[in-house]
C-alpha positions as CSV (number, residue, x, y, z in Angstrom):
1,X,-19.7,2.3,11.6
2,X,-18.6,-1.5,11.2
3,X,-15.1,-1.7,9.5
4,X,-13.6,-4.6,8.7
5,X,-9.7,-4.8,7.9
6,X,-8.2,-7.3,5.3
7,X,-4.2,-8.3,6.1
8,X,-4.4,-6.9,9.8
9,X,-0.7,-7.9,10.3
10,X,0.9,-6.2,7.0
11,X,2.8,-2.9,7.2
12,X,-1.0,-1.0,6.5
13,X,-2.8,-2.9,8.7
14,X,-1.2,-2.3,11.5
15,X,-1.3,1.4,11.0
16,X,-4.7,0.7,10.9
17,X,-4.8,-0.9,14.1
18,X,-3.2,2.5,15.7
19,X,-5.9,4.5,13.6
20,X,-8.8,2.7,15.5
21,X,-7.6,2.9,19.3
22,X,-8.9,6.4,18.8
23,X,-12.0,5.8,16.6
24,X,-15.3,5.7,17.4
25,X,-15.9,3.2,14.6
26,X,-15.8,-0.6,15.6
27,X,-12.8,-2.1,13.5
28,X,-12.6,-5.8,12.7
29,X,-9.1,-7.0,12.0
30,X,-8.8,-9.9,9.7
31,X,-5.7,-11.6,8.4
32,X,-5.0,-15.9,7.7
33,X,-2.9,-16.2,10.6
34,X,-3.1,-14.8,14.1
35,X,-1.2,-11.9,15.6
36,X,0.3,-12.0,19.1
37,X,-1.3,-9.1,21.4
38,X,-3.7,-8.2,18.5
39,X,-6.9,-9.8,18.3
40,X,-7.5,-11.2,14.6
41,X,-10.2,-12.5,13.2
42,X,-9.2,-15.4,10.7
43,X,-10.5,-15.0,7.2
44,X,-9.4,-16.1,3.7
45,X,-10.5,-13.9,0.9
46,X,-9.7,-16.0,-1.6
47,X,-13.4,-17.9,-0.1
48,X,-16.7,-15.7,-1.5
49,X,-18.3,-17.3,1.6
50,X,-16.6,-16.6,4.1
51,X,-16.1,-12.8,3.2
52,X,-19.7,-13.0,2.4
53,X,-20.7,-14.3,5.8
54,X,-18.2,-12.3,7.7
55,X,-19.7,-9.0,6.3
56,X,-23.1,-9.8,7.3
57,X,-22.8,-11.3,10.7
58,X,-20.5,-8.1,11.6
59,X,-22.9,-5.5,10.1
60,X,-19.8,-4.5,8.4
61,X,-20.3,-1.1,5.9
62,X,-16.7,-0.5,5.1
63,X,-14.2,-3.1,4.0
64,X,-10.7,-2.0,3.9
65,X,-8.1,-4.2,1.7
66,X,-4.9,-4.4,2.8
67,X,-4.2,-7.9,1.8
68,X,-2.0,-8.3,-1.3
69,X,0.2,-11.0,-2.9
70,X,3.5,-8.5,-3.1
71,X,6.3,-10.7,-3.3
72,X,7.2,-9.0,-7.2
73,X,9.7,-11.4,-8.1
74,X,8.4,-14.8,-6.8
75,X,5.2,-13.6,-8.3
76,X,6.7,-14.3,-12.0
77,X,6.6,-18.1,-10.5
78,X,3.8,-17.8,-8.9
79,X,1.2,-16.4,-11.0
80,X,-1.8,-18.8,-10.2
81,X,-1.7,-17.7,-6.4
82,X,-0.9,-14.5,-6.9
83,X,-4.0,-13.9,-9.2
84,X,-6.1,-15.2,-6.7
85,X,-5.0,-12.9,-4.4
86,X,-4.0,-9.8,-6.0
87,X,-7.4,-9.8,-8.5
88,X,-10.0,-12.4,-7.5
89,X,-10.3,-11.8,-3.9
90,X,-11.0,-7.8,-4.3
91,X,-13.8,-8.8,-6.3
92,X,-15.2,-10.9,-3.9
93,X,-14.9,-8.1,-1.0
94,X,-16.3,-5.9,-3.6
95,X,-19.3,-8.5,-4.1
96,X,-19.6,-8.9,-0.4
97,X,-19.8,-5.4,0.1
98,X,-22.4,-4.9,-2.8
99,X,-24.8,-6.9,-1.0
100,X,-24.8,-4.4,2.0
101,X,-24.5,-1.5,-0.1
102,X,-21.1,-0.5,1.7
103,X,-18.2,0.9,0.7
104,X,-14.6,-1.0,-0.5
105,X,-11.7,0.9,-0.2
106,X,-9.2,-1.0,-2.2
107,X,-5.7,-0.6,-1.9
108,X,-3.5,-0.8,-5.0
109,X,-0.1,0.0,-6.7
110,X,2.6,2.0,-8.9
111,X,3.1,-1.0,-10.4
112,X,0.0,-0.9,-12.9
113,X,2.2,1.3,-14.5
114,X,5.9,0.8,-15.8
115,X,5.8,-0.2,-19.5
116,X,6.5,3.1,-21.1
117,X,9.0,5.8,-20.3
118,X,7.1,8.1,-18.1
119,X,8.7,11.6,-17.0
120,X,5.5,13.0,-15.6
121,X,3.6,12.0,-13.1
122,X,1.4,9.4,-13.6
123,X,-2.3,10.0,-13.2
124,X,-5.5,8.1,-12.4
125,X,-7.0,8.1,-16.2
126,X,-3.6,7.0,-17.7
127,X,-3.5,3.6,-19.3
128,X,-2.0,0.4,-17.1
129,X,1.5,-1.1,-18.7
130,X,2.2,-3.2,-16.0
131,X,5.7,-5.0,-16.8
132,X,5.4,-8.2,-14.3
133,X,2.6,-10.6,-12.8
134,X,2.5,-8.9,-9.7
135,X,1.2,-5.4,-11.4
136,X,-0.8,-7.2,-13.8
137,X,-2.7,-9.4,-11.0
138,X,-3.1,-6.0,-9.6
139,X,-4.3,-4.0,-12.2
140,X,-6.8,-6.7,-12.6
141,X,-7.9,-7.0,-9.2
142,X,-8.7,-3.2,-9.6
143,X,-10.6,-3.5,-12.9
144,X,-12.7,-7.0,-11.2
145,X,-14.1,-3.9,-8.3
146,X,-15.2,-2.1,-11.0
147,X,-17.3,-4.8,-13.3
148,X,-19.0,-5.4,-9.7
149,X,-20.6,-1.8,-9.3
150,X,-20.0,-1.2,-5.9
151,X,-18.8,1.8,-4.4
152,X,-15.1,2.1,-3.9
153,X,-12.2,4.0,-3.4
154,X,-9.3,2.2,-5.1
155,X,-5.9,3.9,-3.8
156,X,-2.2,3.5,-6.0
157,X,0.3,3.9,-3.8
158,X,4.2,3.0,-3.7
159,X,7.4,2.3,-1.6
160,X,5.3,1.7,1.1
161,X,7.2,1.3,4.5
162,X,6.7,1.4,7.9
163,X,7.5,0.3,11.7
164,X,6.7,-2.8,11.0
165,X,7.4,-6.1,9.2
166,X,10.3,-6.5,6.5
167,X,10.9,-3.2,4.5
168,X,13.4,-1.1,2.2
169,X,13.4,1.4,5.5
170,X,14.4,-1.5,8.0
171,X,16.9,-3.5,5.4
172,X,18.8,0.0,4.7
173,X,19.2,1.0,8.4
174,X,21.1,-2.4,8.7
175,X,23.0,-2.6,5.4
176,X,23.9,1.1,6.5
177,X,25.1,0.3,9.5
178,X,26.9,-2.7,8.8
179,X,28.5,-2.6,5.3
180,X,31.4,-0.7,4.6
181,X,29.9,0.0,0.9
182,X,26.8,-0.2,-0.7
183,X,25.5,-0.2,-4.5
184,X,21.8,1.1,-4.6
185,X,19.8,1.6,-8.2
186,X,19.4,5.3,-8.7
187,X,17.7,5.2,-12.0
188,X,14.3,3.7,-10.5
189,X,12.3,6.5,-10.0
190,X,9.1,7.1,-7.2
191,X,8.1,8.4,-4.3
192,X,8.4,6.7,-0.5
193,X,5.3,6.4,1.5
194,X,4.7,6.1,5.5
195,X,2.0,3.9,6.2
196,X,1.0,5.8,8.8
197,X,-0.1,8.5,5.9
198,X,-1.8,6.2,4.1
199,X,-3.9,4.6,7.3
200,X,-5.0,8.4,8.1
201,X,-5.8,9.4,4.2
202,X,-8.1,6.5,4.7
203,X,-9.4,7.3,8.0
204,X,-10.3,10.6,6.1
205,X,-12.4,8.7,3.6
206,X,-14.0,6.3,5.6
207,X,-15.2,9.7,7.9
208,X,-16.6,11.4,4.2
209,X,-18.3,8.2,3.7
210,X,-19.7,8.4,7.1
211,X,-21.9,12.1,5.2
212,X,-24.0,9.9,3.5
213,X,-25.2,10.6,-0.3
214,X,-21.4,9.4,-1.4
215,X,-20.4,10.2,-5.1
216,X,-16.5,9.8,-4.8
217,X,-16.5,6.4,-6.0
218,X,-13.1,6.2,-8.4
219,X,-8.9,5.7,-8.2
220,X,-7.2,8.0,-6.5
221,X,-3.2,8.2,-6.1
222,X,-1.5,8.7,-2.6
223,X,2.0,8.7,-1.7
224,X,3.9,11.0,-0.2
225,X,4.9,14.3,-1.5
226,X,8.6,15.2,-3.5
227,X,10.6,12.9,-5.9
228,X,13.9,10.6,-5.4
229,X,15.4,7.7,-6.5
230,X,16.3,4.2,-4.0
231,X,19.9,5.5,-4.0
232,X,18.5,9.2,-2.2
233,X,16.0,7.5,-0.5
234,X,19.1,5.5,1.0
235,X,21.1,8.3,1.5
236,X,18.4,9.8,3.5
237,X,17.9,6.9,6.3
238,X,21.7,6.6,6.6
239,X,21.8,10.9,7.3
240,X,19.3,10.3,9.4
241,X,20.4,7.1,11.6
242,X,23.7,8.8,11.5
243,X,25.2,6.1,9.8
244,X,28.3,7.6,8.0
245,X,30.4,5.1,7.6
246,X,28.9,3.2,4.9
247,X,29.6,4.5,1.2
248,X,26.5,4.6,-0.4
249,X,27.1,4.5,-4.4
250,X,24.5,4.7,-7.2
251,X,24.3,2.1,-9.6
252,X,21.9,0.6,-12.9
253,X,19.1,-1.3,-12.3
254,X,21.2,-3.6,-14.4
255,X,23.1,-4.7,-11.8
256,X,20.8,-6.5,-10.0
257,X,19.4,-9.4,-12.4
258,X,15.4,-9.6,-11.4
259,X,12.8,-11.8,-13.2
260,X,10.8,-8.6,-13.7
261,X,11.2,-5.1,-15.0
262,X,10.5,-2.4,-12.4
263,X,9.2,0.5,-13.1
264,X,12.0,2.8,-14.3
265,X,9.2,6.2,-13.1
266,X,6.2,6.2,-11.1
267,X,5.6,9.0,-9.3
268,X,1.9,9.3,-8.6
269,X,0.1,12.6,-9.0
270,X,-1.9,13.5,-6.1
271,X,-3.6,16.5,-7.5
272,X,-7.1,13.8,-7.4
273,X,-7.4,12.6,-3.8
274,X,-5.9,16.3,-2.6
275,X,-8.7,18.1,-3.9
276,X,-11.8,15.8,-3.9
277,X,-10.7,14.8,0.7
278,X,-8.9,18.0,0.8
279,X,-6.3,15.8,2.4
280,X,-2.7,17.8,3.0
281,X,0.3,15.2,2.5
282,X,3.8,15.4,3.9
283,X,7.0,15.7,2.8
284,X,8.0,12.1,1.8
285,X,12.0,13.3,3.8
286,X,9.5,14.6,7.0
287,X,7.8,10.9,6.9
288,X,10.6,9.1,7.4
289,X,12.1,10.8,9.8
290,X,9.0,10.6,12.2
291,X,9.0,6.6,11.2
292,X,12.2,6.6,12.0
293,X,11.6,8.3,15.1
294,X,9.0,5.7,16.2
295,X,10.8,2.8,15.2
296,X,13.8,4.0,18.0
297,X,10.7,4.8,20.0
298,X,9.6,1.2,19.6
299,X,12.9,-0.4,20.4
300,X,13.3,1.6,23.7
């Protein structure tokens, strides 16, 4: 199969990179700027065109969004971009793809959710409060795929991290390590995912695609398994960098003024995407630790 990869050089697409050196698939990598040492193919979503045109002339039959507006505060200032990104340009891949009769798998957030005091995890069916621009753009970009009819697989996820780019892993490993104190939020509520996870959860839908007959078109959630908070998820990557020194202390939400309301819980129930791939997920603490262990891995 012919699969084409939206924001090549974001956190997910470059676990998608690593997920095609041992496909048998053909992978076209897209992003709006180049990568050095990866081959990208430059695209802007935002053009019907061009995604049109792509998708043809590269026989592609699976897109794969990974391309998202996700700065969540400068989005409260930046609506008009950030719509166009977060919920006009899946419609257009979803269009694109239509045409070929391919599937879109769509990548989406925790953020849809926020606006009412959750202490359950949140499912698929459950009604969208999003409390900022960012989750609204998003939970828009997911209801545009749908009006289209195309097949998809839209997948929430949250806390995403990774080897690469800026992330909450990265920043905490050098606060940890350099700051003799530290206040971190404990009453934000989620679940950290490795981007690695979600590449091969993919990988395991794009290969039941491959069966032919597909039915499966819907959301699904994926994040990693177990529950914490940003203050344990920091006390976890200081344990396990063996940075000691640092006192790590919980604090309110409150204390750090944002334009926009975060979601206070959204932990995603996976029961969905479990069952229907029969996909097994790690241990959100097991994760990190082999990120963790690349990332050292990576800096040797």
């Amino acid at each position: 199969m012919n699969i084409l990869v939206t924001g090549a050089n974001g956190q997910l697409g470059n676990e998608m990179r690593i997920i095609a050196k041992s496909s048998n698939d053909t992978f076209v990598f897209t992003d709006v700027v180049e990568a050095d040492g990866n081959p990208t193919l430059i695209l802007d979503i935002t053009d019907l065109d061009a995604v049109k045109s792509i998708v043809k002339e590269r026989k592609i039959d699976v897109i794969v969004n990974c391309a998202a507006y996700t700065n969540v505060d400068k989005a409260e200032s930046d609506e008009n971009f950030c719509r166009i990104l977060n919920a006009q340009a899946p419609k257009n891949l979803a269009e694109a793809i239509k045409e070929v009769d391919g599937l879109l798998v769509h990548v989406s957030t925790d953020y849809v959710f926020g606006g009412d005091p959750y202490n359950t995890p949140c499912k698929e069916d459950q009604k969208g409060t999003p409390t900022g621009v960012y989750g609204q753009t998003k939970l828009e970009g997911e209801q545009n795929i749908q009006t289209t009819g195309c097949k998809y697989a839209i997948l929430r996820t949250a806390w995403l991290y990774s080897e690469f780019g800026k992330n909450f892993v990265k920043t905490m490993l050098n606060l940890t390590a350099t700051k003799p104190m530290l206040n971190v939020v404990f009453d934000q509520v989620g679940t950290p995912t490795y981007a690695l996870d979600l590449a091969r959860a993919i990988e395991v839908i794009i290969s039941d695609y491959k069966l032919g007959s597909w039915s499966k078109t819907g959301i699904y959630h994926f994040s990693n398994e177990g529950v914490c908070s940003w203050f344990d998820f920091t006390k976890t990557i200081a344990a396990f960098a063996g940075n000691t020194s640092c006192d790590i202390k919980p604090c309110h939400s409150d204390e750090f003024p944002s334009p926009v309301k975060r979601p206070a819980f959204s932990v995603l129930d996976k029961t969905k995407i479990k069952s229907t791939f029969n996909i097994s997920i790690p241990y959100w603490t097991d994760s990190l630790l082999q990120c963790m262990s690349n990332m050292n891995a990576v800096i040797k």
